[in-house]
C-alpha positions in Angstrom: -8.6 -18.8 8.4 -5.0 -18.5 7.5 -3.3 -18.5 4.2 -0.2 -19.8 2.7 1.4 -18.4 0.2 -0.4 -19.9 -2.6 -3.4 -19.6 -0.7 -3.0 -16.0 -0.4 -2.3 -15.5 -4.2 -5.3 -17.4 -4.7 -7.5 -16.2 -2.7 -6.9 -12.9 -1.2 -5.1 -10.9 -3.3 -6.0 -11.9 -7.3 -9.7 -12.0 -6.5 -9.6 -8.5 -4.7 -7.1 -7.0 -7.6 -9.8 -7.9 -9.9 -13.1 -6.9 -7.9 -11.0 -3.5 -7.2 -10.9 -2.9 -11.1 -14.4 -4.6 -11.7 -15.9 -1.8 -9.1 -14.2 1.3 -10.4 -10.9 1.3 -8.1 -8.9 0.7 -10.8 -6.7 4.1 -10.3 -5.4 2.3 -6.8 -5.0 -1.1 -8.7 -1.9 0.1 -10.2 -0.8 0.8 -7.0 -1.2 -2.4 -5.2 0.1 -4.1 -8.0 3.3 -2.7 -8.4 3.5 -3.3 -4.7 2.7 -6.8 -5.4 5.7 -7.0 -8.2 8.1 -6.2 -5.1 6.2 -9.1 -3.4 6.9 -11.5 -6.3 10.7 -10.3 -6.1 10.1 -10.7 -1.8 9.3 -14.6 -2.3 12.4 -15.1 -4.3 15.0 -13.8 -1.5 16.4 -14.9 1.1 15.1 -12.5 3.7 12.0 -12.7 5.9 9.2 -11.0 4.1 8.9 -8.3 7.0 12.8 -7.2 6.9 13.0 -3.7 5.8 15.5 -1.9 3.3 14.6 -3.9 0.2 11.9 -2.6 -1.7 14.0 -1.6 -4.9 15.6 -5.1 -4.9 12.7 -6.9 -4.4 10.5 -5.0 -6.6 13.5 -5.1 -9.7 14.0 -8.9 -9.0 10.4 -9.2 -9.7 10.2 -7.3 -12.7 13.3 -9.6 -13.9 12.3 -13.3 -12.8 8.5 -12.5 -13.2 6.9 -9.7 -15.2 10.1 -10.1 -17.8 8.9 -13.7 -18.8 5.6 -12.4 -19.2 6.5 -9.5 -21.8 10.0 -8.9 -22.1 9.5 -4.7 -22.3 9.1 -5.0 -18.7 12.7 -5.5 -18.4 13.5 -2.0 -20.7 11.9 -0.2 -17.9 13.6 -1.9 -15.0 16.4 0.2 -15.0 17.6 3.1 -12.7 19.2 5.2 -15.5 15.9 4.5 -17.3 13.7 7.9 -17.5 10.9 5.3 -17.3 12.1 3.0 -14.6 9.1 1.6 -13.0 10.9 1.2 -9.7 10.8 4.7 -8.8 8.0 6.2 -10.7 5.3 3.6 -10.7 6.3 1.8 -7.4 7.2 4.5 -5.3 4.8 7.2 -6.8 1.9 4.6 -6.3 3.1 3.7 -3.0 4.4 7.1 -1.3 2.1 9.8 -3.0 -0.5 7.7 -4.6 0.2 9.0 -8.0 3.2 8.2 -10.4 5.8 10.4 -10.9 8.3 10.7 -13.5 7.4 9.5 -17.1 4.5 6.6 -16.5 1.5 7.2 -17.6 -2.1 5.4 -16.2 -5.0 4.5 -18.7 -7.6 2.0 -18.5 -8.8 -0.3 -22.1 -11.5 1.7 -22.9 -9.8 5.0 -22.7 -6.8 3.6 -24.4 -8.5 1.9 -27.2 -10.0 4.9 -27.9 -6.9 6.7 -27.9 -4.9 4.2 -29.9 -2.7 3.6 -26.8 -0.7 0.4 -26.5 -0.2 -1.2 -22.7 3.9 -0.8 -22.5 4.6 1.6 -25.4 6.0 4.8 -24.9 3.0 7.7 -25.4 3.5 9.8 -28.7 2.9 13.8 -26.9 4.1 13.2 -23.5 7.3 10.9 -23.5 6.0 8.5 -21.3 5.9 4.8 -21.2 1.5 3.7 -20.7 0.3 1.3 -18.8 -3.2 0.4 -19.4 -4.9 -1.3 -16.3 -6.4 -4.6 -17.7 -3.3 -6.1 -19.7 -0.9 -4.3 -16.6 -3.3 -6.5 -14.6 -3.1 -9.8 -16.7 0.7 -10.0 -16.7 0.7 -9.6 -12.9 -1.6 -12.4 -13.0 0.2 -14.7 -15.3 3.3 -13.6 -13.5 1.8 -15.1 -10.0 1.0 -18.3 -12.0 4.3 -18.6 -12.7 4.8 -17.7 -8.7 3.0 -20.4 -7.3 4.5 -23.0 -10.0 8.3 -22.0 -8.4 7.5 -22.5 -5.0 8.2 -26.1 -4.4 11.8 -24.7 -5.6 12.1 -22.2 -3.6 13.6 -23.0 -0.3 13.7 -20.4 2.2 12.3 -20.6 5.7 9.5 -18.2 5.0 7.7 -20.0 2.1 6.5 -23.2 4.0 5.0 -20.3 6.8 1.3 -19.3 6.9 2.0 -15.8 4.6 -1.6 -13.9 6.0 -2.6 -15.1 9.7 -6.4 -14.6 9.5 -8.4 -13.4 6.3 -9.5 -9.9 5.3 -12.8 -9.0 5.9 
């Protein structure tokens, strides 16, 4: 079976987010959906989604067009001169040593609750913005709602193409 890009949101890759949190994988969540903020910012270009050299582009632009509209302090933190810019220490900590670098901090609810942590808000002892899974996880999905509602605007080549050849297992 083979996916468009709606399809693909749809089915492949909000249902496994969610069943990777629901089953205790939450930890790699984070980094998957970062990835998938530069994929939001990927459908918005006019490159092929396979052309290399535009991962801070593509991940910023979806921060701005995307993740912004779904809680504005995404935008304080998608800046390069930003200690907290999510870019390079969510992004490419998550997707280069599988653990953020910089000034970003990982939390799920439960823990954060508990702590009196806010999702976005800059943590009180160790100067870092906090990202608690399950809102960090909402706005991504909100922000792929608002994906799918663009692309009969969007007009590049690669949106009308099957996105994911044959289904994951």
């Amino acid at each position: 079976m083979s996916h468009t890009l709606a399809g693909f949101v749809d089915d492949v890759l909000l249902p496994q987010l969610r069943a990777m949190v629901q089953h205790g994988a939450g930890y790699l969540a984070y980094g998957q959906i970062a990835v998938g903020i530069e994929f939001l910012g990927a459908c918005r270009d006019s490159h092929d989604f396979d052309q290399q050299g535009h991962s801070k582009c593509r991940f910023e632009r979806g921060i701005t067009d995307y993740m912004a509209k779904v809680d504005t302090r995404y935008a304080t933190y998608n800046n390069s001169a930003s200690p907290y810019y999510l870019y390079k220490h969510l992004r490419c900590g998550m997707a280069h040593l599988i653990r953020p670098q910089g000034k970003v901090g990982l939390i799920g609810k439960g823990n954060a609750d508990a702590s009196g942590l806010k999702h976005l808000d800059k943590h009180p002892t160790y100067d870092a913005v906090v990202l608690v899974l399950e809102p960090f996880l909402e706005d991504f999905e909100k922000a792929c709602q608002m994906l799918k509602a663009d692309i009969p605007t969007l007009t590049h080549a690669k949106i009308s193409q099957v996105f994911l050849p044959v289904s994951p297992a």
